[in-house]
N, C-alpha and C positions, 0 to 999 in steps of 0.2 A: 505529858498529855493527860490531861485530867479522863480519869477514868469511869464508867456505867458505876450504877448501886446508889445513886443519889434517889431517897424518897418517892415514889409516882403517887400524885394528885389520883389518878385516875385512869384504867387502862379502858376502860369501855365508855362510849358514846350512851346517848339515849336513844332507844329503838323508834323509828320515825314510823306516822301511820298516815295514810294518805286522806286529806280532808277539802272537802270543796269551799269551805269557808275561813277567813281571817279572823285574827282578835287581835285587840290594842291590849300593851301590858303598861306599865310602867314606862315612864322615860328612862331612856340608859342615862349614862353619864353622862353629861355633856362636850358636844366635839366639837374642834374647834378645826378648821382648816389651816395651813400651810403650805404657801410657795416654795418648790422649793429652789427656784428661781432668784426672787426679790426677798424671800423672808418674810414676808406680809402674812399677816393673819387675819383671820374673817369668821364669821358665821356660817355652818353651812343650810342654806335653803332647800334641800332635799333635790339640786336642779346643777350645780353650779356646777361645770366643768375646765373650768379656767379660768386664769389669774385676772383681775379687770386692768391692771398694769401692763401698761404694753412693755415686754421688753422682749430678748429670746425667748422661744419654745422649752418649757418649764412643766413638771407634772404637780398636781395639786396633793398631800398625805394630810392624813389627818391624826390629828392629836386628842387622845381622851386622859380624863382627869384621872382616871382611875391607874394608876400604874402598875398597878399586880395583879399579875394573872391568875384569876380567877374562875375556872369554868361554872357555870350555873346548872349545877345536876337536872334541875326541876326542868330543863326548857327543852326543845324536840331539835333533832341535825344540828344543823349546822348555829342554828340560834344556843346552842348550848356555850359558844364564845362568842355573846351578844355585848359584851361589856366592852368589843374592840368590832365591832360595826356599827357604823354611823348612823343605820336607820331606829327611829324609836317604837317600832313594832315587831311584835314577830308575825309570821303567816303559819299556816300547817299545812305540814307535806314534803317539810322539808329533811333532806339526810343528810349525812358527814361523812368525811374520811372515815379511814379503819388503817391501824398502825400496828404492824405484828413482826416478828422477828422469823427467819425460813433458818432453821441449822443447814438444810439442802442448800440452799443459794450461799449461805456462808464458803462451804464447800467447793463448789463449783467455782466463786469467785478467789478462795484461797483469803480470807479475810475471816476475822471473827467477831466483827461488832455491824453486820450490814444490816438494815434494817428497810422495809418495805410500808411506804404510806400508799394503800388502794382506795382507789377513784372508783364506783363503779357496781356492778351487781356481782353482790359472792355471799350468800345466804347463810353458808356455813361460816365465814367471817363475820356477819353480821354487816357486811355492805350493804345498802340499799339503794345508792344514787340509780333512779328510775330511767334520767336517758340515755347511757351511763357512765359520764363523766365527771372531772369536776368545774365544770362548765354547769353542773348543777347549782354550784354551792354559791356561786358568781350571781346566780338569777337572780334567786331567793334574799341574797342578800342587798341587789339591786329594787327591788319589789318592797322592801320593806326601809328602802330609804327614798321612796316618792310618798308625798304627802296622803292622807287616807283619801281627801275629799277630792283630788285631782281625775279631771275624767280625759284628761290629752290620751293622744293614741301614742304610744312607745314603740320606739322606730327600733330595729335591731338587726344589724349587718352579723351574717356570716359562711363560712365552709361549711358548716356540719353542725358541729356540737354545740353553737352556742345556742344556733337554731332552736335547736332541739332542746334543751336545757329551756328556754325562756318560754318556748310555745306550750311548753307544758305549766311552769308556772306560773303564765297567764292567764293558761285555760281554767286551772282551778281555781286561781283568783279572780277570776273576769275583769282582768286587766286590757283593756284593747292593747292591741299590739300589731304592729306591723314586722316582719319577719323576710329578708331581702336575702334570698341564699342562692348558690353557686346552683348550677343542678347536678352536678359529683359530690355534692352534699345530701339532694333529696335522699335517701336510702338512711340517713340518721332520723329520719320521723316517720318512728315507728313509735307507738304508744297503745296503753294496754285498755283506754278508752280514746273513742272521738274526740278532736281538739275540741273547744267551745267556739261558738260563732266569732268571739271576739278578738278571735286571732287569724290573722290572713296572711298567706303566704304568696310573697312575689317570684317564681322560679325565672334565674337567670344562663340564659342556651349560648351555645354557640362555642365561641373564643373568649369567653366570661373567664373570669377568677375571681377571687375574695374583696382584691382593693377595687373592682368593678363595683360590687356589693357596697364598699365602704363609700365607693362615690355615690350612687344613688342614693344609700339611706341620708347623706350629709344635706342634700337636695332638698331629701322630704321632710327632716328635718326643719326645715326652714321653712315651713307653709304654717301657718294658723291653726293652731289642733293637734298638731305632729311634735314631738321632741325625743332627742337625743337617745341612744343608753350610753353613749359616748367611746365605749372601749376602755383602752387602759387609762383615757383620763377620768374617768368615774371612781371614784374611790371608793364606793361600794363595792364594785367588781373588783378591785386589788382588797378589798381587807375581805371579800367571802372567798378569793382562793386562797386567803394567806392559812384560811381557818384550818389547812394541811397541814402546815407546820407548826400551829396550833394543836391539833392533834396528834403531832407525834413528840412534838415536846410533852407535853402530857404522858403519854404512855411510855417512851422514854424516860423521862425524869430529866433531860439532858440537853440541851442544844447540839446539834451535829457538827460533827468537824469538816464534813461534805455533804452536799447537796445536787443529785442531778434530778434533770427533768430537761425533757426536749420543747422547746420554745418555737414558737410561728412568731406571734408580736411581741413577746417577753414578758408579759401580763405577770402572769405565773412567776415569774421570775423575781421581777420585780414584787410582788405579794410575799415573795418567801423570804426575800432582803427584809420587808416592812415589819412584817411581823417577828422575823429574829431580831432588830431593831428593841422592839419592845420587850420580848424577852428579857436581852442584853440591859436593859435599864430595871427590869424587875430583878435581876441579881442573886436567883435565886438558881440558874438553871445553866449559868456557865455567863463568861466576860468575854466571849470572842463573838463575831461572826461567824457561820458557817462558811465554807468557801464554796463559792455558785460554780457546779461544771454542767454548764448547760448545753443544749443538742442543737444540731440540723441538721435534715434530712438529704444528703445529694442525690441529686446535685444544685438545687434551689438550699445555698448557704449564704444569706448577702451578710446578716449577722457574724458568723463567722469568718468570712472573710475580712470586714473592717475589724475587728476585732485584732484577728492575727498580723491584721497590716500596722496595728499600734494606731490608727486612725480616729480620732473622734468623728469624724463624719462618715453616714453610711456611704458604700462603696456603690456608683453608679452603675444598674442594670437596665439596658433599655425593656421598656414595655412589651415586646415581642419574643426577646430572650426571655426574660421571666416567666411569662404565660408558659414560652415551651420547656423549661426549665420547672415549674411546675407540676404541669403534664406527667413528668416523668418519677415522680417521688410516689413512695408509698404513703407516707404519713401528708395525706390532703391538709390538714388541720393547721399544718405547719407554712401556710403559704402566705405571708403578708409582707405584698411588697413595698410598704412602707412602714416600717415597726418605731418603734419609739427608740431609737436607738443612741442618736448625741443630745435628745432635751434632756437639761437637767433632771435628774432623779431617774434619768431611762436605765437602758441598760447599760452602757460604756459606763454610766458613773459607780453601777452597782456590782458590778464584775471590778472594777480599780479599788474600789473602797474594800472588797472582800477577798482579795487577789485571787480571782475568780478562773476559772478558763470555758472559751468555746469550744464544743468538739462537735464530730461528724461523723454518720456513720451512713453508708450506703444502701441500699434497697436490700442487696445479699445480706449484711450484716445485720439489719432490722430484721431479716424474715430467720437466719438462724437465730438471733436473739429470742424472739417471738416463738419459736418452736421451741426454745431450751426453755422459757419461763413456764409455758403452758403443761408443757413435760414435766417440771419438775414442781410443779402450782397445781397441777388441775384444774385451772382457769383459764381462759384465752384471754388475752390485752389486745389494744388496740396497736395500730403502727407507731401511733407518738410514743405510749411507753417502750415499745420494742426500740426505737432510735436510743430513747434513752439508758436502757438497758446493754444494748450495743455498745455502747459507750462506757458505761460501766466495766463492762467488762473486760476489755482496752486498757480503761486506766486502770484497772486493779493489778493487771497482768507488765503494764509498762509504762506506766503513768507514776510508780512511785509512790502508791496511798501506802500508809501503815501497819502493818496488820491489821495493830488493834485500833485502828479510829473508827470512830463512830458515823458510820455512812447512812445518809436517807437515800432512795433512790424512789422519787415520785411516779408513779403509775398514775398516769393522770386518767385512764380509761380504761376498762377493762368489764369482762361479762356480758359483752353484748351477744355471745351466740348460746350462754348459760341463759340466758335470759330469756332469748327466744324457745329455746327447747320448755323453759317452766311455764311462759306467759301466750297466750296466744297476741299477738303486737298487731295493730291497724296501721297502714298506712297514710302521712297527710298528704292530700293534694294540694297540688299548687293552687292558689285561686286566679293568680293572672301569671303567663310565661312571656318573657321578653327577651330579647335577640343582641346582642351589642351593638346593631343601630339604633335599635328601639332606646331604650336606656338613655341616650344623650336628648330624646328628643321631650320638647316641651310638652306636649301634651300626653306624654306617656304622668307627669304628675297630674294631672288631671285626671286618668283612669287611676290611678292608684288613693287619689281622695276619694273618688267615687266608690270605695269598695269598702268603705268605710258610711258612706250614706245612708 
């Protein structure tokens, strides 16, 4: 097993500072997309979310000329690994992971090579992600691969965090935006100033969930003026969370021999394949994949479940089980009952290719995880790192990891209560709240262009 001591590029990020305006840099490299469905390759137009081939349900990657990783010291967050995001601007405002190694957690987990990439606000690490996710790094890098002169309104489905990630990078970019959230999500939009006008919030009541969310924005979507952020088919959103493991390869010197993080659509997941993908062909940082042992929350595991069943298709939950099945997790975040899971490039392909495993950790096991991180970090996490963490420590104990491998374990969120204690935080209001009848009916898009008038 090839061993840590290989060179670091770089253990620290560049310090982000918050700015209400954009600047055009330089063109990056040029990218090129691929199917990874047909193989087909294309241009991409700063818009395209899928293949124009009809064939199976296929995710789009993209391909840049430049193959060695690179980070550009000179540039802010997450824009510091611009040379593997599709957009050809940067914005300001933007932050990055933070990748540090705990002796404590080593400890605790009986391992000696664990290592920890934070999503998140931790001051004394040098964290910054504002909402505080990395549903951050996804915005930023969505916002800087729409054209500069485009003035459509950017439709955006979510639980919580993306919410909240994108309403902020809207605001300071005066990007119009539409923002379609669960209301067990509203309590993630909190911000340390007022949104800007050009951001609206649709609050959805009732017997709502996330793929409610997914449906409605696919809707508005479709009206004149309105477009996509698309989710995990946007490949700006997969190459700004990959910028994680971008980040810890960096500060590691190494590619990981494991990789957890707990998964709702597999975004993340998939980003963290793409981006060791590219590693693996820069040559410089190890010849393997990492192996993906990614999370869900119980008891809403539909992932896990096809997974364990050896199935390429996801495992049928009715609409009504899910919701209550939902209901009952900690980690809200983790809720999408339709994930990308047997289209090519989803997840079943990226879990096979990396002989990857799903795991599971229950609401008990997330809230001691969560107390033993915080205890032993000083930090609070969210529930999704807690799942993941949970997990961790499961397989450290009986799962057969190595000593000495090399483990990442992704905190995708973390310092939201450090946060509030430093910052005084505003709450956003909805600007329109809809019912789960409301939602199906036609002229519910018509109130929702209008809020935009």
């Amino acid at each position: 097993m090839e061993r840590l001591g290989r060179e670091r590029i770089s253990s620290e990020a560049s310090p982000s500072k918050v700015a209400r305006s954009s600047k055009s840099t330089r063109s990056l490299p040029r990218c090129e997309l691929r199917c990874r469905g047909c193989d087909r390759t294309f241009e991409d137009d700063g818009f395209v979310l899928e293949c124009p081939t009809q064939h199976e349900p296929a995710l789009l990657a993209t391909e840049y000329g430049d193959k060695r990783f690179e980070p550009d010291t000179r540039a802010e967050g997450v824009f510091r690994y611009r040379q593997w995001l599709p957009g050809p601007r940067t914005l300001s405002g933007a932050g990055s992971s933070v990748t540090y190694r705990s002796e404590k957690l080593n400890r605790i987990l009986g391992l000696l090579n664990a290592w920890v990439v934070f999503n998140g606000y931790w001051p004394e690490k040098g964290a910054a992600l504002e909402t505080p996710t990395f549903k951050d790094l996804e915005a930023w890098s969505v916002l800087s691969r729409i054209p500069e002169q485009h003035d459509g309104v950017l439709v955006i489905a979510s639980a919580g965090s993306t919410a909240a990630a994108f309403a902020r990078a809207c605001s300071l970019n005066k990007v119009p935006c539409l923002i379609i959230i669960t209301e067990i999500g509203l309590p993630n939009l909190r911000f340390p100033d007022p949104l800007d006008p050009c951001v609206k919030i649709v609050s959805l009541t009732g017997f709502t969930d996330y793929s409610d969310a997914i449906e409605l924005a696919n809707r508005v979507s479709q009206i004149d003026g309105f477009f996509a952020g698309g989710g995990v088919k946007n490949v700006a959103r997969r190459d700004g969370l990959g910028t994680t493991m971008l980040n810890a390869v960096e500060t590691m010197g190494q590619i990981p021999h494991y990789y957890f993080q707990a998964i709702g659509s597999g975004a993340g997941g998939i980003a963290a394949y793409e981006a060791a993908r590219r590693l693996v062909d820069d040559g410089r940082f190890g010849e393997e994949l990492p192996r993906l042992m990614l999370s869900q929350n119980l008891p809403f595991v539909p992932i896990y479940m096809s997974w364990k069943s050896r199935r390429r298709e996801l495992v049928e939950i009715s609409d009504d089980d899910g919701r209550r099945q939902i209901q009952q997790i900690a980690a809200q975040v983790l809720s999408n009952r339709r994930p990308p899971y047997a289209c090519k490039g989803g997840v079943f392909d990226i879990l096979t290719e990396t002989r990857g495993d799903m795991l599971a950790a229950d609401n008990l096991e997330a809230l001691h995880a969560k107390r033993l991180f915080e205890e032993t970090e000083e930090i609070d996490i969210d529930p999704a790192g807690a799942v993941a963490f949970a997990t961790l420590i499961k397989a450290a104990r009986y799962g057969g990891i190595e000593r000495d491998a090399l483990v990442l374990l992704n905190i995708t969120g973390g310092g939201r209560h450090r946060q509030q204690l430093d910052k005084k935080l505003i709450a956003a209001r909805p600007t329109l709240k809809l019912n789960e009848k409301e939602i199906l009916l036609d002229e519910t898009l018509e109130r929702i262009v209008g809020l935009f008038s």
